[in-house]
C-alpha positions as CSV (number, residue, x, y, z in Angstrom):
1,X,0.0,0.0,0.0
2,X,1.2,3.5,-0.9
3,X,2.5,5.3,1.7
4,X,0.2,8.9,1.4
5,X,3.2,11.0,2.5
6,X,5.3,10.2,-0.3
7,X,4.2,12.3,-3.5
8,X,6.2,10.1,-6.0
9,X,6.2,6.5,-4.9
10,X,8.1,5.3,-7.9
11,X,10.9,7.3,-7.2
12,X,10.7,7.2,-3.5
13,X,11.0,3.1,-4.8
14,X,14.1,3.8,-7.0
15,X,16.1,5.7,-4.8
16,X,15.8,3.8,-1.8
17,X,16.7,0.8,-4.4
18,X,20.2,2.4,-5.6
19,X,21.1,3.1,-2.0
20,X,19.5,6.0,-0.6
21,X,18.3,6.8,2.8
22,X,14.3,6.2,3.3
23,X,14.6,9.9,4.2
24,X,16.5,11.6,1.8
25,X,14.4,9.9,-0.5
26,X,11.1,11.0,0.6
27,X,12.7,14.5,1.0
28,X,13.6,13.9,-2.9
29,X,10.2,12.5,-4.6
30,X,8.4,14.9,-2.5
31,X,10.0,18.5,-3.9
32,X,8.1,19.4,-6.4
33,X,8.7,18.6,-10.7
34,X,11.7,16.3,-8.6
35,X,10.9,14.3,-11.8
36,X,11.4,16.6,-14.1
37,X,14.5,17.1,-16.0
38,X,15.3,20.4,-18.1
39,X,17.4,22.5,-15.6
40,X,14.4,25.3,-16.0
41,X,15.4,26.4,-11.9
42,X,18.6,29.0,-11.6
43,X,21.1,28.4,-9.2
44,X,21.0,29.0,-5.7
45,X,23.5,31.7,-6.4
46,X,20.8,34.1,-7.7
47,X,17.6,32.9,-5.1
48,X,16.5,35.3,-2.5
49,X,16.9,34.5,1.0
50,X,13.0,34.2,1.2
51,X,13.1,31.5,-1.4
52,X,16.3,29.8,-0.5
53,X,14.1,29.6,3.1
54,X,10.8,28.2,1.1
55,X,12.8,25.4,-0.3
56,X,14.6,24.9,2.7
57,X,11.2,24.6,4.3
58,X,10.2,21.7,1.5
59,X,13.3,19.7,2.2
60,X,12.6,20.0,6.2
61,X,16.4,21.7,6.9
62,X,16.2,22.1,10.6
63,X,17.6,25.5,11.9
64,X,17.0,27.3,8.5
65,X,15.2,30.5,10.4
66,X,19.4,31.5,11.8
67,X,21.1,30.9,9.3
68,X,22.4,33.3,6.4
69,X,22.4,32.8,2.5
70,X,25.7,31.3,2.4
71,X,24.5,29.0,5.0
72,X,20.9,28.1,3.0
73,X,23.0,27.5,-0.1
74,X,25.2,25.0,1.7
75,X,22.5,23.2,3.5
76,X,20.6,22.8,0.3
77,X,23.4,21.6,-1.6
78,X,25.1,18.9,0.9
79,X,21.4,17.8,2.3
């Protein structure tokens, strides 16, 4: 039975298959067009802190509300 949490099972399946944890890949098939390829989204670089704090939000970074830009950027990259 599909867990109702996870908003792509299939990928959620795949990743935990090739060796991810169960969280990083619910954290992954849950961010939105995850799916999608196209590299439409510019690069943390040139994100406001407001967004860089929405998507940090998404991926469930704890501590996000102290820390700077630099910081976000990191997080997001190396979570």
């Amino acid at each position: 039975m599909p867990d109702p949490r996870i908003k792509n099972e299939a990928q959620y399946k795949a990743l935990v298959k090739k060796g991810y944890s169960k969280e990083k890949s619910a954290r992954i098939a849950n961010t939105p067009d995850a799916g999608k390829k196209g590299g439409e989204a510019k690069p943390y670089d040139e994100w406001t802190k407001e967004e860089l704090l929405k998507q940090a939000s998404r991926v469930g970074i704890k501590g996000r509300s102290y820390m700077n830009k630099k910081d976000l950027i990191y997080s997001l990259r190396n979570n």
